[in-house]
N, C-alpha and C positions, 0 to 999 in steps of 0.2 A: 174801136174800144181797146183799152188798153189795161190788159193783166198778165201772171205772171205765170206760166208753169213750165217746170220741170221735171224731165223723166229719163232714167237710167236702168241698166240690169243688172240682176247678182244673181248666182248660180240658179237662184229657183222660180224667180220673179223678176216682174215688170214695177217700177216706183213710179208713181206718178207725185209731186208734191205741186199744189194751189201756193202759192204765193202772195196773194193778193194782186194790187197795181191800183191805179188811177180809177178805172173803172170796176172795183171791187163789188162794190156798193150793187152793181146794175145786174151784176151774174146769178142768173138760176140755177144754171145746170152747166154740166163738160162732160162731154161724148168724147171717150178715148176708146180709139180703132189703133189696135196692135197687129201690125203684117207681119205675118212669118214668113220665112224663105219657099215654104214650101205650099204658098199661094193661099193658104189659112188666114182667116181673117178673125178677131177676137173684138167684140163690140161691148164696150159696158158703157154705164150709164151712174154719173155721182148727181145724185140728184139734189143734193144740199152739199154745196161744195163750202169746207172750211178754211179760213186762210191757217196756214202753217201746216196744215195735216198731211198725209202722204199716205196715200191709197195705196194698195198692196193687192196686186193681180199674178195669182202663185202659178207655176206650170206643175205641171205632171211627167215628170220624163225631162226628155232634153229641152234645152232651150234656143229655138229656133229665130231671134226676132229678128227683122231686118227692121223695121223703124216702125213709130209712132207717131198717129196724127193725133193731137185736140181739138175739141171745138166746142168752144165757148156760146152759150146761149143764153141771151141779156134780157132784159125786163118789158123792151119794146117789141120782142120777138125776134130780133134779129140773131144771125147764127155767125159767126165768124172763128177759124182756124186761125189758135192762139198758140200753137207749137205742131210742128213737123220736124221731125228729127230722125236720122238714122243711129240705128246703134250697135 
């Protein structure tokens, strides 16, 4: 399957933004798992994922991230990891 996300950080938070793709049409849901350095693991769940929008997962304190996985989950069931990225 094929769509688009991208994710960055700024002093307080995690961005995640949905871009759409080819397979836009077929996505339910995106499981973003944010690891921190310090073995923390941060699980959320966009359960109506919008194209263009950009989700916003704030910290508390310092900002610790070592990278972000997504995963994309489509309409036949299937799950598949549509971004890993360190940052």
């Amino acid at each position: 399957m094929q769509i688009n996300v991208t994710a960055w950080k700024s002093e307080s938070e995690i961005d995640v933004q949905y871009n759409g793709g080819a397979n836009a049409a077929n996505l339910t849901s995106l499981q973003v798992h944010i690891y921190n350095i310090n073995g923390e693991i941060v699980n959320q769940i966009i359960s109506v994922p919008v194209i263009g929008n950009i989700y916003r997962f704030p910290y508390n304190g310092a900002l610790y991230v070592d990278s972000v996985n997504v995963v994309g989950t489509f309409r036949d069931g299937s799950q598949q990891t549509v971004l890993a990225v360190s940052l």
